[in-house]
N, C-alpha and C positions, 0 to 999 in steps of 0.2 A: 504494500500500500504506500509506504514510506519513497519507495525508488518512482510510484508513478509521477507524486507531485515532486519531484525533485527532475524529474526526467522531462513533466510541465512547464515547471516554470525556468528551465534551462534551456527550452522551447519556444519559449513567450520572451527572455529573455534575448536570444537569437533572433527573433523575430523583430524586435525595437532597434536591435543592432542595425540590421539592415535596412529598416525605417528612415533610421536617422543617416545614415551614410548613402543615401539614397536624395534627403531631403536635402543634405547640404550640398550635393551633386547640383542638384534642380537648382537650388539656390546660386549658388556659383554664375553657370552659364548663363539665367538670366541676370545675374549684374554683368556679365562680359555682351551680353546683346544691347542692353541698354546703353552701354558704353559704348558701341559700336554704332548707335544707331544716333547718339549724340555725334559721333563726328559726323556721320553722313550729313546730318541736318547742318552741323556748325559749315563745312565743306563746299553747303550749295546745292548734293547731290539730291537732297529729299527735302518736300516741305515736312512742317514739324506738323504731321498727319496724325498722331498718335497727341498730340499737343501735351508733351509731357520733358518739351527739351527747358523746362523752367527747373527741371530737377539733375543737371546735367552734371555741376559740382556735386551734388550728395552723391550721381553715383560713380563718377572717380572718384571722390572720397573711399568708398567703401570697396573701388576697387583696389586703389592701393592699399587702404588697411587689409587684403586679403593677400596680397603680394602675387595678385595675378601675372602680372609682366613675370615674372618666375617660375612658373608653375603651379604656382599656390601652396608653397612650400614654406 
């Protein structure tokens, strides 16, 4: 009885693992699109269609605090 919830919740455990290394995945790429999608606009290539190039500094900001230019290492 004792080995199923431990066999559970090492289960459920594993499960949040990958959740979360998952979400910070997702998370990542989109600050690197948002980032990308501010130069396009700052560049001339694209109107600011998504009208969201007012947030351009927060997200270099949090690009760099991610140390994207590196790998994200």
């Amino acid at each position: 009885m004792k080995i199923n919830i431990i066999c559970g919740g090492l289960a459920a455990l594993g499960f949040l693992v990958v959740l979360g290394l998952v979400g910070g995945d997702d998370y990542r790429l989109e600050v690197i699109e948002q980032v990308h999608y501010c130069d396009m606009v700052e560049q001339g290539h694209w109107p600011d269609y998504d009208q969201t190039a007012q947030y351009c500094g927060q997200a270099r900001a949090v690009y760099a605090e991610l140390n994207l230019d590196n790998g994200g290492a």
